[in-house]
C-alpha positions as CSV (number, residue, x, y, z in Angstrom):
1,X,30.0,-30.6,19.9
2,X,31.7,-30.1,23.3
3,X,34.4,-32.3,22.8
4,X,35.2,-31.8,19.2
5,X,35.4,-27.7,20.0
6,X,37.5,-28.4,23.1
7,X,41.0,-28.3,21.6
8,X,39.5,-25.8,18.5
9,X,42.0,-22.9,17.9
10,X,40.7,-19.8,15.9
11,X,43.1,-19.4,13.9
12,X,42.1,-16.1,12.0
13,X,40.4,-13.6,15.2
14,X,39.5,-10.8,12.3
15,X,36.8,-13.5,11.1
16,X,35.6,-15.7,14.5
17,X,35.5,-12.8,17.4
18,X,34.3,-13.1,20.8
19,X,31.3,-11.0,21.8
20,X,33.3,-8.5,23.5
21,X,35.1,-7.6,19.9
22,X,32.4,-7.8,17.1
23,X,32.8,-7.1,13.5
24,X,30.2,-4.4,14.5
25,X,28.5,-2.9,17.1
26,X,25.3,-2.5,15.5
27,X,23.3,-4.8,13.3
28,X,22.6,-5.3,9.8
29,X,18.9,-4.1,9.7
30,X,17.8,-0.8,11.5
31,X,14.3,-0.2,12.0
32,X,13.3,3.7,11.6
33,X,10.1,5.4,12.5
34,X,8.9,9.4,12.7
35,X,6.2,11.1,11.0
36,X,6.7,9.5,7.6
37,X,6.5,5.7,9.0
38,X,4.6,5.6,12.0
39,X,4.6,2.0,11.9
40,X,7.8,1.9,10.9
41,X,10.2,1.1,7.7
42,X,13.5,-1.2,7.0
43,X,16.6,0.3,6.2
44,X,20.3,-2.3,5.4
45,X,22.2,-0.1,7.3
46,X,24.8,-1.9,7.3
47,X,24.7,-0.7,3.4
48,X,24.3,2.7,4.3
49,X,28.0,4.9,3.5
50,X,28.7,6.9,6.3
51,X,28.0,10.1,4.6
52,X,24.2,8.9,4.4
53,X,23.5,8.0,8.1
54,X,22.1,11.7,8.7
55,X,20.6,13.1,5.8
56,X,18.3,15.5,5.1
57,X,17.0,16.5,1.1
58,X,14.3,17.6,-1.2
59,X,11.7,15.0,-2.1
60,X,11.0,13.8,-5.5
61,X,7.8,12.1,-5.5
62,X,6.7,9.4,-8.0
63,X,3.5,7.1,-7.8
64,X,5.0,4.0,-10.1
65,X,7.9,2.2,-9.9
66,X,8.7,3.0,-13.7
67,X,7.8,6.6,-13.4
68,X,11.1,6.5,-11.0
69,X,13.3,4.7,-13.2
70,X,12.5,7.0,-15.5
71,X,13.2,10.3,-13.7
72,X,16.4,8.3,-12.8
73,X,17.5,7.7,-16.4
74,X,16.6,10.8,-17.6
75,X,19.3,12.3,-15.5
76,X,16.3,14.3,-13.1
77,X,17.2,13.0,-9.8
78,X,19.8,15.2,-8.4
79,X,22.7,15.0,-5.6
80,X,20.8,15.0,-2.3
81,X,17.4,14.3,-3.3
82,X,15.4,12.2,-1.8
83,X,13.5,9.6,-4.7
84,X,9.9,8.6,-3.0
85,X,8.1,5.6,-4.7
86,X,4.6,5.0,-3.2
87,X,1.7,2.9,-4.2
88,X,3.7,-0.1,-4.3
89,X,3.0,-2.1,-1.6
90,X,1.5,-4.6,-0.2
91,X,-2.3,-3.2,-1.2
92,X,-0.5,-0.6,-3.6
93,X,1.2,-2.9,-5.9
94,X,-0.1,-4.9,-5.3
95,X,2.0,-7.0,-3.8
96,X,4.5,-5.0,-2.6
97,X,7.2,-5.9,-5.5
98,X,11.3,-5.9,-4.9
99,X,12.8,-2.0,-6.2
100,X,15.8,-3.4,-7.2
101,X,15.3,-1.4,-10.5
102,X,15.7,2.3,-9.1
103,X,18.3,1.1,-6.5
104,X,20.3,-0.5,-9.5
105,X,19.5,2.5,-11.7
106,X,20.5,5.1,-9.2
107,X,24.3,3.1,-8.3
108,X,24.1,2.7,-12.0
109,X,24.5,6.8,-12.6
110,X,27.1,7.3,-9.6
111,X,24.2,8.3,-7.2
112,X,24.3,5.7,-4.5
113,X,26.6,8.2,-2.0
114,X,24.4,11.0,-2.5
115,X,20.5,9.9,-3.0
116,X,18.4,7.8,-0.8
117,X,15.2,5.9,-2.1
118,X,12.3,5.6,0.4
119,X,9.6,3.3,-0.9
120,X,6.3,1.1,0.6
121,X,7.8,-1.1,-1.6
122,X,10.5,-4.0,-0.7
123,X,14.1,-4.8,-1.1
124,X,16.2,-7.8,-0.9
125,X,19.2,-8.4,0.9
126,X,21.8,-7.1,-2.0
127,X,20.7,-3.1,-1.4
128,X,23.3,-1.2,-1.9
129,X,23.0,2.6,-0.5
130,X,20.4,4.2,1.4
131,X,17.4,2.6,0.6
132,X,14.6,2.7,3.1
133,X,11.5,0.4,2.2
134,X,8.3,-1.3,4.2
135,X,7.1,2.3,4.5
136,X,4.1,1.7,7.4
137,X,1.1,2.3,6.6
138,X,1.4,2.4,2.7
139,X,-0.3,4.9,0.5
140,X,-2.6,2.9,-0.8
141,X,-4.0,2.8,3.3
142,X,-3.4,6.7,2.7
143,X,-0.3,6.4,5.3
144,X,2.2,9.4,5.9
145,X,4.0,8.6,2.4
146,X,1.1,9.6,0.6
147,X,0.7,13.0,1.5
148,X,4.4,14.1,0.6
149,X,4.7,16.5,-1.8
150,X,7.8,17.5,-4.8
151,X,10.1,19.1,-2.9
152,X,9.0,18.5,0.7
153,X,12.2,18.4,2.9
154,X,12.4,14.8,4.1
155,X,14.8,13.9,7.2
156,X,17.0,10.8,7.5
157,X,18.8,9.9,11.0
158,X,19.5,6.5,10.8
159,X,21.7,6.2,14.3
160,X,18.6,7.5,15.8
161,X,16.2,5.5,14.0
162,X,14.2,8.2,12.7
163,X,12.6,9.0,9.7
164,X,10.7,12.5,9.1
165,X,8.7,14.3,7.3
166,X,9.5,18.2,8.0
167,X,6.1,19.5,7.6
168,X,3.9,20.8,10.2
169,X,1.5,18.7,11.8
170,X,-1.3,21.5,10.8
171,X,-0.4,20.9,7.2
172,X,-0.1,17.0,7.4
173,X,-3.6,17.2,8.6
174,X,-4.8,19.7,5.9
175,X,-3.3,17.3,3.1
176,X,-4.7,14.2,4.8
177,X,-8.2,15.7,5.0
178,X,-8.0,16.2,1.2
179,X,-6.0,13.4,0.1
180,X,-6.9,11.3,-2.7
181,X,-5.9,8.0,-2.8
182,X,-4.5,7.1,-6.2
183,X,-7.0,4.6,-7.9
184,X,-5.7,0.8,-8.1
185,X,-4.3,-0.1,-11.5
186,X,-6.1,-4.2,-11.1
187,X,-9.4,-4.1,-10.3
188,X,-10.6,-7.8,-11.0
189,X,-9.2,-11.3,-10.3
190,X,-7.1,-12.8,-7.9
191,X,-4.9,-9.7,-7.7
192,X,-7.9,-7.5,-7.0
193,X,-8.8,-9.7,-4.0
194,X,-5.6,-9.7,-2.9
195,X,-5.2,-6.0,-2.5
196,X,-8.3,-6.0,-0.6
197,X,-7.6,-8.6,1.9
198,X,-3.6,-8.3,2.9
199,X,-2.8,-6.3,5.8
200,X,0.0,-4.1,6.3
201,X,3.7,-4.7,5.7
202,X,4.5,-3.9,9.7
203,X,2.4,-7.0,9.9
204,X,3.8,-9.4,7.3
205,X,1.5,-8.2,4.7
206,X,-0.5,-11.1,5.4
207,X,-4.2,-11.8,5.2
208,X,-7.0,-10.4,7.6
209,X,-8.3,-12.9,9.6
């Protein structure tokens, strides 16, 4: 490879850039933590508009996947709030499904640059906006997400890696000492076992040993 690189020219410096003049300084994938994701959760920053970085909005709180779409559809979600989609990970799901639905749904009704989606759940690589997923621990392990409330103020600082929940720590622990953990929807088969024996997604939502 040394020799056939020794007399290579770059020949377009906007595409092939030395280290001291990257395309940019930060990387694709941000990891965030704070109150809401102790264990932390994945955000495509790289995604992210610049307006979305910092954020801070109301939360609007659905336990299904569909339940969002619907809100979303329905014209319910508005300009700054933040959409919350829980029980749909790893144990939750289970199997901690791709929201590309909501995400497609919410650029779909010109809300990308104003909503973010936070979600146990996954995306893939094509996330567009601020969509912050792997939510650790899930609800269905009654993490942080599962004691967020309608209209809870939720905090977004994504050059400072932080995700919060603005709620006292008194409260959190009020709401945690009640907290009912929503029922799973498949209780038999392979599914069932599943849920029961696949760890976290801060993990790799693999099995226990």
């Amino acid at each position: 490879m040394e020799e056939n690189l020794k007399t290579a020219r770059v020949l377009d410096k906007s595409v092939i850039r030395p280290l001291n003049n990257p395309y940019s300084t930060q990387g694709g994938i941000a990891i965030l933590r704070g109150n809401l994701a102790p264990d932390g959760a994945v955000v495509k920053q790289s995604a992210v508009s610049p307006g979305m970085q910092v954020n801070a909005g109301r939360a609007r709180v659905f336990d299904t996947e569909d339940a969002a779409i619907k809100a979303i559809l329905g014209k319910k979600i508005k300009p700054r709030d933040i959409v919350v989609i829980r029980y749909e990970g790893p144990k939750g799901g289970p199997g901690m499904r791709e929201m590309l639905s909501p995400t497609s749904a919410i650029v779909g009704m010109g809300l990308d640059k104003t909503v973010a989606l936070l979600t146990d759940g996954r995306f893939s690589g094509g996330t567009q906006g601020a969509a912050i997923g792997h939510i650790s621990p899930e609800a269905a392990e009654g993490g942080p997400i599962a004691l967020v409330k309608e209209g809870d103020i939720i905090s977004i600082n994504i050059p400072e890696k932080t995700l919060t929940l603005k709620v006292s720590e008194k409260d959190l622990e009020k709401r945690q000492k009640s907290l009912k953990i929503k029922k799973p929807a498949i209780t038999t088969g392979y599914l069932a076992r599943y849920a029961k024996m696949v760890t976290s997604a801060s993990t790799g939502a693999v099995f226990k040993d």
